[in-house]
Backbone as ProteinMPNN parsed JSONL, in Angstrom:
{"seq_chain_A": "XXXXXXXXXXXXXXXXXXXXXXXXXXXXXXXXXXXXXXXXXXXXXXXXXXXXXXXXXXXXXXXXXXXXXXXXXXXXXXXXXXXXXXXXXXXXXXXXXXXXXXXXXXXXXXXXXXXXXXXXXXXXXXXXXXXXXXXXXXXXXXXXXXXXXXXXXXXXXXXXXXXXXXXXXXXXXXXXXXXXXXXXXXXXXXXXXXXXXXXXXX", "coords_chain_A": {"N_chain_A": [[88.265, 108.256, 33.434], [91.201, 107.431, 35.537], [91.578, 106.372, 38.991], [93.598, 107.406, 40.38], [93.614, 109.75, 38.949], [91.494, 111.167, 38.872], [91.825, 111.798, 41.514], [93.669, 113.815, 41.641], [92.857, 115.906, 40.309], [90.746, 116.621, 41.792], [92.258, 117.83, 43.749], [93.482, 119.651, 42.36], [91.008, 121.246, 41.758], [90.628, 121.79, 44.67], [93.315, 123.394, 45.003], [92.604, 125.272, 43.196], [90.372, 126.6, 44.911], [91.502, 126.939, 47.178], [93.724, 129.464, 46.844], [91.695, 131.038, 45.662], [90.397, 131.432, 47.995], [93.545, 133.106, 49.066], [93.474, 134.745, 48.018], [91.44, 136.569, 48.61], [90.433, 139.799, 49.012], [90.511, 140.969, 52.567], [90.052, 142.186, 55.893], [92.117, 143.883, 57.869], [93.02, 142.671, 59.936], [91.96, 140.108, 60.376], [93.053, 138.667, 58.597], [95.321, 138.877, 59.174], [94.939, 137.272, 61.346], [94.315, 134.745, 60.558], [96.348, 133.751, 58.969], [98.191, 134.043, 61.159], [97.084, 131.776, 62.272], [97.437, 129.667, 60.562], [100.162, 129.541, 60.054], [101.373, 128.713, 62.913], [99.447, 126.261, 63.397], [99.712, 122.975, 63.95], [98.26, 120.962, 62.881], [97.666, 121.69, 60.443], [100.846, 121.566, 59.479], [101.582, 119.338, 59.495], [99.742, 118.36, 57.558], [100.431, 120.168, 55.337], [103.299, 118.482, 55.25], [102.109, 115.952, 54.319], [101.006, 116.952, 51.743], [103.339, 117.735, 50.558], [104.31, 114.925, 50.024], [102.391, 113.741, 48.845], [102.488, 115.455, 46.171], [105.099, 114.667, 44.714], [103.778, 112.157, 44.285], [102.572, 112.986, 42.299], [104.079, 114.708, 40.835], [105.67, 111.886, 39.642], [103.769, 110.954, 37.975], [103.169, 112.794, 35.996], [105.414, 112.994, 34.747], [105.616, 110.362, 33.918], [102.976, 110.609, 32.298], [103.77, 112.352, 30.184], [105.616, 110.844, 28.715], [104.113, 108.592, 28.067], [102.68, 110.75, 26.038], [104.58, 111.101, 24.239], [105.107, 108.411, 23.34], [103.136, 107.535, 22.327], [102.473, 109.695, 20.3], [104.726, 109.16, 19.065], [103.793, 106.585, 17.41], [101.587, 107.645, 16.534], [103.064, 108.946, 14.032], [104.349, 107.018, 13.106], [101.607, 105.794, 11.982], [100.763, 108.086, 10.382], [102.764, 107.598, 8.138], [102.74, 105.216, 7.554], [100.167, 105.408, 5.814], [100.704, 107.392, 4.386], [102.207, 105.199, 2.025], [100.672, 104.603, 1.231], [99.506, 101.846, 2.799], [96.7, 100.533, 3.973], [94.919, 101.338, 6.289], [92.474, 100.8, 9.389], [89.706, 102.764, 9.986], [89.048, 102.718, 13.001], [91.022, 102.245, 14.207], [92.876, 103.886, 13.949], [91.253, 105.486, 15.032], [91.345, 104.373, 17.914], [94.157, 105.26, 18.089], [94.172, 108.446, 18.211], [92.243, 108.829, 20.223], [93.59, 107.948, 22.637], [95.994, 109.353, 22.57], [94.882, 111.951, 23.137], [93.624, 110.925, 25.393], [96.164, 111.004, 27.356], [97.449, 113.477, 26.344], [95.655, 114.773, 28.336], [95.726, 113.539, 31.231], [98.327, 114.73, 30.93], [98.586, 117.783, 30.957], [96.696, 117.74, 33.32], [98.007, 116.897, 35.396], [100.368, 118.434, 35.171], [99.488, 120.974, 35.464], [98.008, 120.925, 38.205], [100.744, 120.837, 39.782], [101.797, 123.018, 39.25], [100.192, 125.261, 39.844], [100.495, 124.358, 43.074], [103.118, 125.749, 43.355], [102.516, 128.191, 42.94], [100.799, 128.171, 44.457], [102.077, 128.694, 47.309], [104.183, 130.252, 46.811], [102.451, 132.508, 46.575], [101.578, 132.357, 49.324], [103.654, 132.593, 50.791], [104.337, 135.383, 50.105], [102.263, 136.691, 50.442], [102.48, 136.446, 53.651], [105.261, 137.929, 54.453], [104.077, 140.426, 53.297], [102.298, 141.287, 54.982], [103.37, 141.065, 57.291], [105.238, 142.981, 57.081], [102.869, 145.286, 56.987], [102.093, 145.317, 59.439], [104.654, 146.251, 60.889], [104.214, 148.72, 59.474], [102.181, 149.828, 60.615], [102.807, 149.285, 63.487], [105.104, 151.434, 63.357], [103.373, 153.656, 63.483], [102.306, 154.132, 65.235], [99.96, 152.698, 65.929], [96.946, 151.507, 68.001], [95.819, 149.155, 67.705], [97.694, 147.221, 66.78], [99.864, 145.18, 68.572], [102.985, 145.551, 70.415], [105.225, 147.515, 69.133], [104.278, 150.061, 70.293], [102.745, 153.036, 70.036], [105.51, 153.688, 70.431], [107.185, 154.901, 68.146], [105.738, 157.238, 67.187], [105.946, 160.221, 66.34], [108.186, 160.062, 64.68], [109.908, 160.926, 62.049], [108.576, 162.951, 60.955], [107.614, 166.337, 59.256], [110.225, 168.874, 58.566], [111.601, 167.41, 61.172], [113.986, 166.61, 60.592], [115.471, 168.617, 60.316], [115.387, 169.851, 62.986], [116.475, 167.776, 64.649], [118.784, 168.882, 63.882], [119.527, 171.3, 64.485], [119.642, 170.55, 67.357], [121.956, 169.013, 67.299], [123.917, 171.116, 66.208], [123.617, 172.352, 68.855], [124.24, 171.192, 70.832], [127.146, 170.269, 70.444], [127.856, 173.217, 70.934], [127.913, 173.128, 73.679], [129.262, 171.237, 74.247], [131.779, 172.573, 72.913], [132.022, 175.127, 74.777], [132.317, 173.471, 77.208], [134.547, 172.464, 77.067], [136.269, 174.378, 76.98], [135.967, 175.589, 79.799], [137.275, 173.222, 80.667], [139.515, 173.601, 80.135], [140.634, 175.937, 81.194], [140.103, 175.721, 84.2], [141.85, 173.68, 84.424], [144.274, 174.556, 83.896], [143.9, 177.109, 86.125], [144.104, 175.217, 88.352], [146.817, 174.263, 87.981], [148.036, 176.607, 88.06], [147.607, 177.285, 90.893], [148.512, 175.365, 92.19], [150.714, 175.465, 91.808], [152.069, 177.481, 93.018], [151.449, 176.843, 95.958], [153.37, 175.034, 96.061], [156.329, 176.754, 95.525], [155.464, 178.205, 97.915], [155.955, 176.207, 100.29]], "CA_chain_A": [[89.415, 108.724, 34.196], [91.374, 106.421, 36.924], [90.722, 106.579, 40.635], [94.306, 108.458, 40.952], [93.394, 111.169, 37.94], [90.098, 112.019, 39.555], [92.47, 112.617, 43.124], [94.667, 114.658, 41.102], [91.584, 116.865, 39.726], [90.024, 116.889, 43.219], [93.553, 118.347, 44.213], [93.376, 120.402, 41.633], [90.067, 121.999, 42.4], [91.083, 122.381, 46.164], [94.072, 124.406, 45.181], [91.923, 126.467, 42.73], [89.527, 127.271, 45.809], [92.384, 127.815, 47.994], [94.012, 130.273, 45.736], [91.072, 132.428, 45.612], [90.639, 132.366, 49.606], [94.216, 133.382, 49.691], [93.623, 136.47, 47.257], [89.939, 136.986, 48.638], [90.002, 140.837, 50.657], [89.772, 140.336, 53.877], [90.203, 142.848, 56.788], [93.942, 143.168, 58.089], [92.568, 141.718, 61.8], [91.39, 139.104, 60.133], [93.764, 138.061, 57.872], [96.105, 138.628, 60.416], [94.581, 135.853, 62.458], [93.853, 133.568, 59.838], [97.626, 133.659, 58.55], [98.517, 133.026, 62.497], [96.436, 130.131, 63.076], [97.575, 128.673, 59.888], [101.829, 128.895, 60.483], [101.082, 128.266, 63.943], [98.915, 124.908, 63.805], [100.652, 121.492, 63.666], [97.297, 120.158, 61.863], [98.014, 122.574, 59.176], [101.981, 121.62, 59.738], [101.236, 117.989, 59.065], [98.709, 118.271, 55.954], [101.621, 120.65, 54.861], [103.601, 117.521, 55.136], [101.327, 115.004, 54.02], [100.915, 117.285, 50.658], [104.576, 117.522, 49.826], [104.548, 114.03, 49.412], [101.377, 113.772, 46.999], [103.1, 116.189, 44.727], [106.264, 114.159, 44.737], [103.212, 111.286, 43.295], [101.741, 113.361, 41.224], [105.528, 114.899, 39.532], [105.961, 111.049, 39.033], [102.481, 110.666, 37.235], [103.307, 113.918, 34.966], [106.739, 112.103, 34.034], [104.982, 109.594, 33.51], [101.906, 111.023, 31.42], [105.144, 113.011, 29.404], [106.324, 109.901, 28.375], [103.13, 108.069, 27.339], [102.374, 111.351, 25.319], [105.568, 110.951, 23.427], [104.923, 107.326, 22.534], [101.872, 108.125, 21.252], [102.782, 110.618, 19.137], [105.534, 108.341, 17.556], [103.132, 105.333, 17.146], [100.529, 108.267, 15.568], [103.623, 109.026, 13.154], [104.155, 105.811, 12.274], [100.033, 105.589, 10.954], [100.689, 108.828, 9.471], [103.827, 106.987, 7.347], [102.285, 103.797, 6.842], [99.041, 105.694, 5.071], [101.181, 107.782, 3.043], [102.741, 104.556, 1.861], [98.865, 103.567, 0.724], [98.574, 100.6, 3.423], [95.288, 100.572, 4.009], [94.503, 101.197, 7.913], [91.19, 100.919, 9.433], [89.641, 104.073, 10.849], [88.887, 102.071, 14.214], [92.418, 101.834, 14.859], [93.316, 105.432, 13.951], [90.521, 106.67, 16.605], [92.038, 104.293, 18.949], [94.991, 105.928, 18.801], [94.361, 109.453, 18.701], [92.108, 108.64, 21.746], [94.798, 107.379, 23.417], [96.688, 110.539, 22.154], [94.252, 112.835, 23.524], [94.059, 110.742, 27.315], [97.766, 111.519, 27.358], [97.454, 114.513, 26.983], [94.808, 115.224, 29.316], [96.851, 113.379, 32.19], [99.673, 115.33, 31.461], [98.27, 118.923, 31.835], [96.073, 117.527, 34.434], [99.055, 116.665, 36.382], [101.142, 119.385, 34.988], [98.724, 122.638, 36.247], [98.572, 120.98, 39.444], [102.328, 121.017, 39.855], [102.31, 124.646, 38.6], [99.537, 125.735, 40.942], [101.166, 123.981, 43.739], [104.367, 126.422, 43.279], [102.187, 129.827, 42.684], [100.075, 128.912, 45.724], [103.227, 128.344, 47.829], [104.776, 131.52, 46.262], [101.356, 133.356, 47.073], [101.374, 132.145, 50.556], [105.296, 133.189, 51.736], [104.158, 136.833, 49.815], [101.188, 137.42, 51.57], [103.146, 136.829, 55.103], [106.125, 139.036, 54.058], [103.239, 141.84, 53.076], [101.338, 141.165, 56.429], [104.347, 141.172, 58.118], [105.154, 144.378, 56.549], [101.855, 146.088, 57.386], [102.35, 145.033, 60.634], [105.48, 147.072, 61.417], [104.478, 149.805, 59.282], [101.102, 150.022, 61.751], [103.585, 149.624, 64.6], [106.033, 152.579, 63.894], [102.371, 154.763, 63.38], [101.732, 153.548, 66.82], [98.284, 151.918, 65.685], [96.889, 151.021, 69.108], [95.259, 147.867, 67.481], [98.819, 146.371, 66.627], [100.43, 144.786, 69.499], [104.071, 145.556, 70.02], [105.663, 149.351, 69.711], [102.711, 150.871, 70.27], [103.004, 154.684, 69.994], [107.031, 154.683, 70.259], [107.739, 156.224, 66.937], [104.265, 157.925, 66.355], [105.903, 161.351, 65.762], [109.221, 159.516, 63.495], [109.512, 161.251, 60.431], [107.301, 164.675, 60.734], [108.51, 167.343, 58.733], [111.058, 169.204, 59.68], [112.465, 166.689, 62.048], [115.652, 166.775, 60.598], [116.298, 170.127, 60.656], [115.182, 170.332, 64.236], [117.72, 167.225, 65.094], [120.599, 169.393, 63.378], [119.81, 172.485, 65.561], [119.751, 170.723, 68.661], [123.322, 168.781, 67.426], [124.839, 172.354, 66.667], [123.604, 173.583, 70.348], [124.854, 169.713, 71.858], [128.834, 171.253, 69.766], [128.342, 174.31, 71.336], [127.422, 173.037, 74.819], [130.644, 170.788, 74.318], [132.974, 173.136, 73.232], [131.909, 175.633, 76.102], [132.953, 172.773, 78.455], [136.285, 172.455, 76.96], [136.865, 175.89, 77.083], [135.809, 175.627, 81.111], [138.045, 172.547, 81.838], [141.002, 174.213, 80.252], [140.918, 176.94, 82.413], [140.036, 175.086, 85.536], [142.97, 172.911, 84.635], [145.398, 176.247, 84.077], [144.181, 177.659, 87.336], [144.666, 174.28, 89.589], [148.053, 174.42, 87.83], [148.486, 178.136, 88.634], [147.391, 176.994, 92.36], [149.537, 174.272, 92.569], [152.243, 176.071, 91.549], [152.148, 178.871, 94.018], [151.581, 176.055, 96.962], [154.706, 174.13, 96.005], [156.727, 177.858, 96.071], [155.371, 178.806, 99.676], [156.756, 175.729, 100.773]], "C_chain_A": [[89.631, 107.77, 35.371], [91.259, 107.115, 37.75], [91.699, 107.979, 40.751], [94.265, 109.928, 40.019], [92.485, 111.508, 38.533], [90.761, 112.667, 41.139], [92.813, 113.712, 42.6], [93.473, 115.865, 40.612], [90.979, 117.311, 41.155], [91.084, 117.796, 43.677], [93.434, 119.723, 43.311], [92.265, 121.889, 41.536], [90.388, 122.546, 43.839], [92.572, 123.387, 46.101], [93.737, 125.604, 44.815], [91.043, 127.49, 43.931], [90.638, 127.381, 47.022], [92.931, 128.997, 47.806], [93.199, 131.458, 45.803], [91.001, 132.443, 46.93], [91.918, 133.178, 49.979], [94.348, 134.927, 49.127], [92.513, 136.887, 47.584], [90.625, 138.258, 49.73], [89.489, 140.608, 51.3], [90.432, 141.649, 54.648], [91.724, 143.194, 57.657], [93.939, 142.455, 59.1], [92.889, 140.3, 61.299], [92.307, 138.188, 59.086], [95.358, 137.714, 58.606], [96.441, 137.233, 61.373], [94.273, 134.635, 61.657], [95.504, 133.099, 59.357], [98.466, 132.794, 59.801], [98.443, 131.569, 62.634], [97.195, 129.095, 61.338], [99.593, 128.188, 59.505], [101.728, 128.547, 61.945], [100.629, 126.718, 64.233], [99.409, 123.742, 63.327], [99.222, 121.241, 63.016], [97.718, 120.422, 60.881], [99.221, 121.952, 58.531], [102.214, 120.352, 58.91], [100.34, 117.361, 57.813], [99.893, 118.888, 55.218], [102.499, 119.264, 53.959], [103.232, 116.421, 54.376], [101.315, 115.365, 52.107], [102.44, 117.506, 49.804], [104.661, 115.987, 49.421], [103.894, 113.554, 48.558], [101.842, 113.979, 46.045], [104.035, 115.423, 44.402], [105.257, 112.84, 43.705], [103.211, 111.983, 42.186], [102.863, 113.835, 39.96], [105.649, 113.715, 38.984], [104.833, 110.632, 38.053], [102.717, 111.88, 36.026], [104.397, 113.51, 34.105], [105.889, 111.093, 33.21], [103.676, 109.448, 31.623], [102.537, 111.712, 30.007], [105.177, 111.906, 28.549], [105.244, 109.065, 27.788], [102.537, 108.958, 25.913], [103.001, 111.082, 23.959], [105.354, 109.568, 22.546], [103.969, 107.123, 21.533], [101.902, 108.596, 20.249], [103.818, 109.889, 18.209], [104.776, 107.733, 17.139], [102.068, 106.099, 16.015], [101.563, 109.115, 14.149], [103.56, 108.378, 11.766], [102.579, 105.248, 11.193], [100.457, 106.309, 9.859], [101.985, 108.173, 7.898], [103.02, 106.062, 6.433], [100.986, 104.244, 5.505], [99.313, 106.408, 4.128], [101.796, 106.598, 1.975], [101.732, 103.626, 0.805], [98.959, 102.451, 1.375], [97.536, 100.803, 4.021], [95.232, 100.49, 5.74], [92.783, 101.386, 8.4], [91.111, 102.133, 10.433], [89.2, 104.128, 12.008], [90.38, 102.288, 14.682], [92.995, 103.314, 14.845], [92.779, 106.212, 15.192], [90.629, 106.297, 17.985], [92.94, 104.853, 19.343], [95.265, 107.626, 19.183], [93.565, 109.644, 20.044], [93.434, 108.922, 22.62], [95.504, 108.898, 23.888], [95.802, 111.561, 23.316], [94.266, 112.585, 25.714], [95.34, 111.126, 28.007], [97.823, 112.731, 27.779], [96.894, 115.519, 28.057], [94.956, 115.045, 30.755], [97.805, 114.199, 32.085], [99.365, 116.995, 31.668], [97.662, 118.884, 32.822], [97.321, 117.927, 35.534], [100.032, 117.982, 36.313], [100.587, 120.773, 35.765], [98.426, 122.062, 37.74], [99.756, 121.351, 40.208], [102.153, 122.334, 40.437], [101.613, 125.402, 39.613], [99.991, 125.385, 42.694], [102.331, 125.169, 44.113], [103.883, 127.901, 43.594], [101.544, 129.455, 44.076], [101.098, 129.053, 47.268], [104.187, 129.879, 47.775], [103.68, 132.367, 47.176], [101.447, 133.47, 48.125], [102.828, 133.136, 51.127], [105.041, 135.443, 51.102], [103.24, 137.696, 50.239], [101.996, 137.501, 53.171], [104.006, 138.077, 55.286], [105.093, 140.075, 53.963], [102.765, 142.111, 54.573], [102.318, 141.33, 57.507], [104.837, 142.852, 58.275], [104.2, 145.428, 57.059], [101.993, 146.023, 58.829], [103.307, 146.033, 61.286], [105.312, 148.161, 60.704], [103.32, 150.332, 60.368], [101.878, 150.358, 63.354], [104.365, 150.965, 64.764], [104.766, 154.117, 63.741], [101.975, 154.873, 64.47], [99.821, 153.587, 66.837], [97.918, 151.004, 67.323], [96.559, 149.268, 68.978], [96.479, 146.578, 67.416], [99.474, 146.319, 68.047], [102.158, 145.062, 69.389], [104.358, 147.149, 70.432], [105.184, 150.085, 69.664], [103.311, 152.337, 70.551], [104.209, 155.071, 69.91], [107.323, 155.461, 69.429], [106.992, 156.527, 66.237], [105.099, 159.1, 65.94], [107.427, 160.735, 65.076], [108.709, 160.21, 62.264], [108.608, 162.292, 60.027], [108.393, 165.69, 59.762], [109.03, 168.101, 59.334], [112.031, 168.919, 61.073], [113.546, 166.514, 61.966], [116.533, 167.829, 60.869], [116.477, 170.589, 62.502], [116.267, 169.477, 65.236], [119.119, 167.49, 64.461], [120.84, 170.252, 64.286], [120.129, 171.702, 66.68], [121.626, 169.903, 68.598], [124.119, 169.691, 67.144], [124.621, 172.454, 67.891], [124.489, 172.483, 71.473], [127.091, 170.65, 71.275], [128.89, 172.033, 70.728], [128.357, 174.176, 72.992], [128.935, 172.18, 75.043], [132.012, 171.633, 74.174], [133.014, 174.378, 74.747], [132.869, 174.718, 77.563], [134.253, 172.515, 78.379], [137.206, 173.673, 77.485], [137.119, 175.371, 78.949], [137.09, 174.808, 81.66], [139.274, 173.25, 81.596], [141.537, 175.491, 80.853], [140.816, 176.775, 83.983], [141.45, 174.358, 85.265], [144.196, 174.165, 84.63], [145.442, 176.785, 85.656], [144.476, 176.719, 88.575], [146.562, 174.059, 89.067], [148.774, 175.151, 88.448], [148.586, 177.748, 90.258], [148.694, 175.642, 92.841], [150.785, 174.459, 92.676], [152.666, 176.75, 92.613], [151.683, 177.888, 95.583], [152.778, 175.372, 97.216], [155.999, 175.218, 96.154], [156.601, 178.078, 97.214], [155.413, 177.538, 100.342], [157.884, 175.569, 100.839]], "O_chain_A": [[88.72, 107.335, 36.076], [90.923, 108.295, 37.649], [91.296, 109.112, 41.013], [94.802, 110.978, 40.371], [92.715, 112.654, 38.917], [90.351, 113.661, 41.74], [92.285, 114.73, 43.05], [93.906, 116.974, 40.924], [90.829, 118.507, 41.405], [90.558, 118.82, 44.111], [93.286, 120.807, 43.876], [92.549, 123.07, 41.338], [90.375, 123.759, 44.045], [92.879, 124.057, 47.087], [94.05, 126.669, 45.347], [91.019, 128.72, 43.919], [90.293, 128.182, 47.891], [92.641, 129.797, 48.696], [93.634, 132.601, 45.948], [91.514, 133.457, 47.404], [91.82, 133.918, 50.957], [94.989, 135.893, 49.54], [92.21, 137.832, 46.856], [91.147, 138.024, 50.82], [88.345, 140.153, 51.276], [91.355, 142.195, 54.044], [92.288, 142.155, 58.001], [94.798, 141.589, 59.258], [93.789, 139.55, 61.677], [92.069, 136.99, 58.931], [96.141, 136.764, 58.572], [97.388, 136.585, 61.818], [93.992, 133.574, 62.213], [95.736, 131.895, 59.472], [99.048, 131.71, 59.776], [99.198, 130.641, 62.923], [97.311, 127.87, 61.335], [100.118, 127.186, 59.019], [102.444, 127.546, 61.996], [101.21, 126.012, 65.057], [99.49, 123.615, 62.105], [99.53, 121.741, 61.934], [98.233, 119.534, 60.202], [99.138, 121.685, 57.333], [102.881, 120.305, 57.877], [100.318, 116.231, 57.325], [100.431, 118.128, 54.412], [102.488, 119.004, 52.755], [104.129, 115.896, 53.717], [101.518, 114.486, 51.27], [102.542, 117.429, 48.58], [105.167, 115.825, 48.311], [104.37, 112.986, 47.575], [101.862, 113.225, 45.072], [103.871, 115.337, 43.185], [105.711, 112.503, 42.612], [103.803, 111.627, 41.167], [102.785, 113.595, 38.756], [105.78, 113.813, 37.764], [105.205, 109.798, 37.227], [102.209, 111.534, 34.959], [104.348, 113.646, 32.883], [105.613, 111.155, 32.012], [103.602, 108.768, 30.599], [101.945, 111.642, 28.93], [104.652, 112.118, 27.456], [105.6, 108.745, 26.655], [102.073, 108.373, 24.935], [102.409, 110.894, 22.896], [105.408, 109.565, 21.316], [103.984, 106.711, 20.373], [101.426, 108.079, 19.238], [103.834, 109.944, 16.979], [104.654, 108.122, 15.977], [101.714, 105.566, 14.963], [100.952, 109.806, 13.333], [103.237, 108.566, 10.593], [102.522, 104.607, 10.144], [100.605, 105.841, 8.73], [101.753, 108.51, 6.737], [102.74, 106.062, 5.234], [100.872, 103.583, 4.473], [98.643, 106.412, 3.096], [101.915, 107.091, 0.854], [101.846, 102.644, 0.072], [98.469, 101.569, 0.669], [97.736, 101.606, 4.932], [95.56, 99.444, 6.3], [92.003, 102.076, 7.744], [91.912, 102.48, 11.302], [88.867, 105.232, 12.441], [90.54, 102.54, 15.876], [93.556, 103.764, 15.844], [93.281, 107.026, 15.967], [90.351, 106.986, 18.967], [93.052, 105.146, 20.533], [96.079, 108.083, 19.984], [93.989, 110.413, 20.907], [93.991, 109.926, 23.063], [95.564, 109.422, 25.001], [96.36, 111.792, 24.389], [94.573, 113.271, 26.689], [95.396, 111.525, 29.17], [98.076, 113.176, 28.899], [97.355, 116.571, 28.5], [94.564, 115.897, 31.553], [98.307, 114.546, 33.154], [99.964, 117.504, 32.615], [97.806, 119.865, 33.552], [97.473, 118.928, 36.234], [100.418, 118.504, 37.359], [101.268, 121.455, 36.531], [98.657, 122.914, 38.599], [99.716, 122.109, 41.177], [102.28, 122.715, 41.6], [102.274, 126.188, 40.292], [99.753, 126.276, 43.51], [102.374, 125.472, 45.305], [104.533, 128.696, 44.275], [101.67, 130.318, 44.944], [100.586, 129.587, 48.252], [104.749, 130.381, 48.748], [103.964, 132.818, 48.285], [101.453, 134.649, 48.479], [102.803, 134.193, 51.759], [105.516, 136.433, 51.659], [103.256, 138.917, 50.393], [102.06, 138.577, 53.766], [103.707, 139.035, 56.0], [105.322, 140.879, 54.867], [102.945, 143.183, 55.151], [101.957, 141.751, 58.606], [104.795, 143.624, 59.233], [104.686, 146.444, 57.555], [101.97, 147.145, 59.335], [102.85, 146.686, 62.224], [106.171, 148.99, 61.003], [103.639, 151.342, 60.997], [101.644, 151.291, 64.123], [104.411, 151.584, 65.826], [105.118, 155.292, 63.851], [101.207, 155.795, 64.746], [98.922, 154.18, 67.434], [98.569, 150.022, 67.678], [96.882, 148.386, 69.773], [96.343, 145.419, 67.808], [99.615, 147.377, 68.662], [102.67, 144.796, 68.302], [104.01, 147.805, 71.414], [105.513, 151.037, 68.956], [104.286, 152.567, 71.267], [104.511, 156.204, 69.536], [107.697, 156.608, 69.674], [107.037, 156.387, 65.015], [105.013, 159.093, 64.712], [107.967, 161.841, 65.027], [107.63, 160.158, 61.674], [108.029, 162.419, 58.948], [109.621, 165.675, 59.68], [108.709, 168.326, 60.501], [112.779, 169.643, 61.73], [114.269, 166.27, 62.932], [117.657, 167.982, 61.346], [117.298, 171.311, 63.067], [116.821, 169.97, 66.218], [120.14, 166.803, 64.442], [121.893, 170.294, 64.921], [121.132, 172.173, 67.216], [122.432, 170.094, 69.509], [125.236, 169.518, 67.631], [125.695, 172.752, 68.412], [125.12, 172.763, 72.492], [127.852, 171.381, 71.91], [129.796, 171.86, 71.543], [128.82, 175.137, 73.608], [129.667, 172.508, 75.977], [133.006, 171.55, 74.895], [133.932, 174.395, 75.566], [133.646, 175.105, 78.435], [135.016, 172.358, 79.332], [138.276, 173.825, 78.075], [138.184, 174.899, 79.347], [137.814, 175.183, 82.582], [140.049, 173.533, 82.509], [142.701, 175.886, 80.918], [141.328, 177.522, 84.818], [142.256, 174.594, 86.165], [144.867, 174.425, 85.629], [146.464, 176.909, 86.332], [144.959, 177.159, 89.619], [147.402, 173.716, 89.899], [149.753, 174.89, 89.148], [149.663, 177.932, 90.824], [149.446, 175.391, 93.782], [151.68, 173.917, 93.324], [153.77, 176.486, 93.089], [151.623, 178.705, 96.502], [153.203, 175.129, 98.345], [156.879, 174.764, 96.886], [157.661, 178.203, 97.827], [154.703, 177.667, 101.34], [158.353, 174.814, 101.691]]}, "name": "protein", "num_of_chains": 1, "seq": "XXXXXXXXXXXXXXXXXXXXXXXXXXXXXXXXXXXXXXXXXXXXXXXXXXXXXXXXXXXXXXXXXXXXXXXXXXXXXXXXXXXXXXXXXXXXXXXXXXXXXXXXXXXXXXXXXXXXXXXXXXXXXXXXXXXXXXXXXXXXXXXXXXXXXXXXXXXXXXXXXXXXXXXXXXXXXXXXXXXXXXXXXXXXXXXXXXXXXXXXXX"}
């Protein structure tokens, strides 16, 4: 295997063992803080960086490995032709090329399940935040003292019976309103009445 297939495998392994740290149970504190420190840190930010452009090699090495497969496979046609044909081929040259055949293909899923793992751990990552994010505000509206933020505001949100109990008090808020209507339109009648009977006894 060349220098850059053994990177690509090394890569390959380091996503596998990333992968499981990112599905390993862990504590919500703790995963919490590990999630932080890792959208948070420009090191991180910059390997980030650094690894988008690998992959960008490594898609061209999978093209690549694609395309050697293919030739292969015609060239291992062409044997298969020529031997139906009875020309005599030597069986050195046949195991050169399904070699060949076989390195092909071993570059190109190499390169290919990197890719692919690349995408799921990427996927994995933005679905764990969203969840964590999630837990986060559902801890908050429980008013979990441990979560930072709206600590206790809407601990009692959502008890039973809370709806019914914010209908009664918006019938008694109605009835507390129409009462006051009633009031002004009789205060306004009697400063009428008064007004009236001032503008007369002048």
């Amino acid at each position: 295997m060349t220098l850059y297939y053994s990177l690509v495998f090394l890569l390959l392994v380091a996503e596998m063992v990333i992968f499981l740290a990112l599905i390993f149970p862990l504590p919500f504190t703790w995963r919490r803080k590990l999630f932080t420190f890792i959208s948070d840190s420009p090191i991180v930010a910059k390997l980030q960086y650094g690894m988008k452009i690998t992959f960008i090699f490594i898609l061209i090495l999978f093209i690549d490995s694609v395309n050697r497969v293919y030739r292969v496979g015609v060239e291992l046609n062409a044997f298969s032709k020529s031997e139906a044909r009875g020309a005599a081929l030597g069986g050195s040259e046949r195991m050169e090329v399904q070699a060949r055949k076989f390195y092909s293909q071993r570059n190109m899923y190499l390169c290919g399940f990197t890719l692919f793992l690349s995408l799921i751990l990427n996927r994995t990552y933005v679905m764990i935040l969203d969840v964590l994010r999630l837990e986060e505000e559902v801890k908050a509206y429980k008013g979990d003292p441990a979560v930072k933020g709206k600590k206790g505001a809407l601990q009692n949100a959502g008890g039973a019976g809370e709806v019914g109990k914010l209908q009664e008090e918006l019938a008694a808020k109605d009835r507390d309103m129409d009462n006051l209507k009633k009031q002004v339109d009789s205060l306004q009648k009697e400063y009428n009445r008064m007004g009236d009977q001032v503008s007369k006894g002048q």
